[in-house]
DRENVO-210129 format. One record per residue: residue in three letters; x, y, z of N, C-alpha, C in turn; residue number from 1. Coordinates in steps of 0.05 Angstrom, whole numbers. Each point is the difference from the previous one (the first is absolute). Example, Ala and Ser with C-alpha at 12.3 -4.5 7.8 and 13.67 -1.06 7.14 Angstrom:
// residues 2
SEDO residu    n_X    n_Y    n_Z   ca_X   ca_Y   ca_Z    c_X    c_Y    c_Z num
SEDO    Ala    264   -114    156    -18     24      0     18     24      0   1
SEDO    Ser     -7     21    -14     16     24      1    -15     22     14   2
***
This chain:
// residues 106
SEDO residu    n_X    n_Y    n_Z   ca_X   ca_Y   ca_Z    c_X    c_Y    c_Z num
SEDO    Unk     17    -24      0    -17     24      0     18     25      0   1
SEDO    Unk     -5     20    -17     19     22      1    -25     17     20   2
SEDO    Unk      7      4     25     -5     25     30      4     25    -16   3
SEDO    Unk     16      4     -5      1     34      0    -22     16    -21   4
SEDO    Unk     -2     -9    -26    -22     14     -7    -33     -9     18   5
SEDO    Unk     -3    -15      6    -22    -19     20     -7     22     25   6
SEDO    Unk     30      7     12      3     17     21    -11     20     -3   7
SEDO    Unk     25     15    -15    -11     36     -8    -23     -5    -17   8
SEDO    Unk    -17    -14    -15    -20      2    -11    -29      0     27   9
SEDO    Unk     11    -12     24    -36     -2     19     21     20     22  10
SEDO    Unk     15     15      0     16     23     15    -20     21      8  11
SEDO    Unk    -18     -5    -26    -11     32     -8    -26     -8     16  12
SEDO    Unk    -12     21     14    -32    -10     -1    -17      8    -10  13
SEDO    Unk     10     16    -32    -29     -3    -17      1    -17     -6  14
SEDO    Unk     31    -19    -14     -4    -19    -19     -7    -31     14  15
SEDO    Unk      0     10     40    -12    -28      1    -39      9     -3  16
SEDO    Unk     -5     19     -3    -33      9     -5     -3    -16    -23  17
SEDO    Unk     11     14    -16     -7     -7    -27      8    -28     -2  18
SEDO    Unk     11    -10      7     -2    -39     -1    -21     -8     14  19
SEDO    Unk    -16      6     27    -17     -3     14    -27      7    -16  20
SEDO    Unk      1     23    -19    -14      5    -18     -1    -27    -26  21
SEDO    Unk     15      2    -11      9    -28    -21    -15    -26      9  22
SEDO    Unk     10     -4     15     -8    -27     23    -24      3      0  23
SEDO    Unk    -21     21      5    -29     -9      6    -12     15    -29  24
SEDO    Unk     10     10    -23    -11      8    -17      7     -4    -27  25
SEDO    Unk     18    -11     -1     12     -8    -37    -16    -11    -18  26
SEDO    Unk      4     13    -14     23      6    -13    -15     51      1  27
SEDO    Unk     18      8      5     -1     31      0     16     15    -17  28
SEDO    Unk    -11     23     -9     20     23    -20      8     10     22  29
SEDO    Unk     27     25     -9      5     17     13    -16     24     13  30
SEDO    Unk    -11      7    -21    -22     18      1    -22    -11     23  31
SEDO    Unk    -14    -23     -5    -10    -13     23     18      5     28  32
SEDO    Unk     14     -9     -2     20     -6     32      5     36      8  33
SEDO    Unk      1     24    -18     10     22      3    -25      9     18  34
SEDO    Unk    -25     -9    -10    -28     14     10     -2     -6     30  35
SEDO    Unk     23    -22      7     -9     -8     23     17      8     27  36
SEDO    Unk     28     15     -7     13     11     12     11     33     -1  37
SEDO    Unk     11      6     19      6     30      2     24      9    -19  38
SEDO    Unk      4    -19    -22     25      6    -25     -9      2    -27  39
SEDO    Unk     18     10     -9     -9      5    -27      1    -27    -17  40
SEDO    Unk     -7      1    -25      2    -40    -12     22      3     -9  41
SEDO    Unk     21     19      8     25     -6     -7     25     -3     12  42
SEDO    Unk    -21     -1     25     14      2     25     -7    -38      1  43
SEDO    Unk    -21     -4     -9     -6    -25      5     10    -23    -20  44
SEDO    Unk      5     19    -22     24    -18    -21     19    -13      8  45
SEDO    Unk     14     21     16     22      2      2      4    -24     24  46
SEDO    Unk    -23     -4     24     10    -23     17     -8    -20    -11  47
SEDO    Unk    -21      0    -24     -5    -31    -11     21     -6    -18  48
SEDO    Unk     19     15    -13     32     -9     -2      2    -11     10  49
SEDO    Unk     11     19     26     15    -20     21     -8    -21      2  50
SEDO    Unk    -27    -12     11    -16    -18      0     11    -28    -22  51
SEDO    Unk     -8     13    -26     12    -13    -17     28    -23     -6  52
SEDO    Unk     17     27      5     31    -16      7     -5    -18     19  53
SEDO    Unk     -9      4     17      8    -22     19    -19    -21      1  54
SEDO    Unk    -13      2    -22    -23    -26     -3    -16     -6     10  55
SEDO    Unk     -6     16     16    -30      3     13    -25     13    -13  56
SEDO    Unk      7      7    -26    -21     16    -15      0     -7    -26  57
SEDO    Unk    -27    -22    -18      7      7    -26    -18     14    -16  58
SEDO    Unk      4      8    -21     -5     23    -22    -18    -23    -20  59
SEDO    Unk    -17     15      0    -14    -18    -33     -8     29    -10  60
SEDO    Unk      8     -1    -32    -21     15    -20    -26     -7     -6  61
SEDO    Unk    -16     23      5    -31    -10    -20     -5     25     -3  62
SEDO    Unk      6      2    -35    -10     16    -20     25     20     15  63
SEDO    Unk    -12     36      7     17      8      2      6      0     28  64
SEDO    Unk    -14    -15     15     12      2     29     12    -17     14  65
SEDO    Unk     10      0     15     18    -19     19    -14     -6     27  66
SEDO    Unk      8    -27      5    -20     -1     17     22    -20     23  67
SEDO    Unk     -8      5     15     26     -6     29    -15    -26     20  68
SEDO    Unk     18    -13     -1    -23    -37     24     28      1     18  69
SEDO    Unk     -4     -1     15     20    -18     28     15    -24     -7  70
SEDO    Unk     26      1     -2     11    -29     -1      3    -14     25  71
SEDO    Unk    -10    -21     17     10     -5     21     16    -11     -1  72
SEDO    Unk     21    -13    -17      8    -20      3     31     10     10  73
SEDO    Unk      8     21      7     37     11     11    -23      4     33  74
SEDO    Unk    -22      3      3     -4      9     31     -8    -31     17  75
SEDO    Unk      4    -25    -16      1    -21     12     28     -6      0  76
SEDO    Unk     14     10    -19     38    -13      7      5     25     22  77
SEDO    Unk      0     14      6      2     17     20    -18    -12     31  78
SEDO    Unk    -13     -6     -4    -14    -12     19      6    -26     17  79
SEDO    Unk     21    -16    -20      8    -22     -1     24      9     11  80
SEDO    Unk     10     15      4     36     20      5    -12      5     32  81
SEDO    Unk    -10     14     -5    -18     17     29     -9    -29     22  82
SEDO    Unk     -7    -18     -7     -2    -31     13     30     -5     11  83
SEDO    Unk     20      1    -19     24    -14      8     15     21     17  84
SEDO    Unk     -7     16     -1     12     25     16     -8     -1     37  85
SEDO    Unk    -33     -4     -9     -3     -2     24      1    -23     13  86
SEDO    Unk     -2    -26    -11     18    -23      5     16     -3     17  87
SEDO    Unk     18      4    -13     34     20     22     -1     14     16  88
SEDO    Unk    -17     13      1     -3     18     27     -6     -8     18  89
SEDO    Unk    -34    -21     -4     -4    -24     18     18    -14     17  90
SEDO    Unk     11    -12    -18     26    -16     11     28     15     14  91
SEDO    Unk      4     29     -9     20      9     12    -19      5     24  92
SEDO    Unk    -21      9     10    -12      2     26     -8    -15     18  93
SEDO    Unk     -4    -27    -17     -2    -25     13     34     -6     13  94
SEDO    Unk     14      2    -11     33     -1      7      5     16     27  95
SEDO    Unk    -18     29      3      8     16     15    -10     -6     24  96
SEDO    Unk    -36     -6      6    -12    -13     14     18    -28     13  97
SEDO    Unk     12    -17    -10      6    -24      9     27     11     16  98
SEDO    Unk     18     11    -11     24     15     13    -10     13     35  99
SEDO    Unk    -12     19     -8    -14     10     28    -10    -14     14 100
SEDO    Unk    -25    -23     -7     -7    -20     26     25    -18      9 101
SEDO    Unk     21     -1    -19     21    -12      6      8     11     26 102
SEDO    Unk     13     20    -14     16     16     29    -19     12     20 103
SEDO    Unk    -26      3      4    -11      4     17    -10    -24     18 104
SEDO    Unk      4    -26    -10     -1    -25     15     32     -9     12 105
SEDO    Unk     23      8    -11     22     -4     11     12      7     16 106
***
């Protein structure tokens, strides 16, 4: 999984709106998505880019418009990262926990 565009792409919190938007309404224009926030639709281009690169957003043509759907499929490998992360943490606290009743029984 490439993180970094993944990252700085849900950094922002319009562009996690506008995925939250995606998610319960796709497929949307810009123009649509613009009506629904305090930016201009070019303001809203510009994070469905972002969006884009990092594959959380794809683009279809119809006729002359573009029309934007949610990809989920990078916010399940991320999700799957975010599991193993906290995994380890589990276990490094489980490590910490056992150390302490240790020496607090010794």
């Amino acid at each position: 999984m490439s993180e970094t565009p993944i990252f700085a792409a849900l950094a922002d919190p319009m562009r996690r709106k506008l995925l939250l938007n995606l998610a319960e309404n796709s497929p949307r224009t810009a123009t649509q998505l613009a009506g629904e926030y305090p930016i201009t639709r070019q303001g809203v281009l510009k994070h469905l880019r972002i969006l884009e690169e990092a594959g959380l957003v794809a683009v279809h043509q119809k006729g002359r418009e573009k029309r934007y759907t949610l990809t989920p499929e990078p916010l399940g490998e991320l999700e799957q990262w975010l599991k193993e992360i906290s995994a380890r943490w589990d276990e490094r606290l489980l490590r910490l926990k056992t150390l302490l009743e240790n020496e607090a029984a010794g």
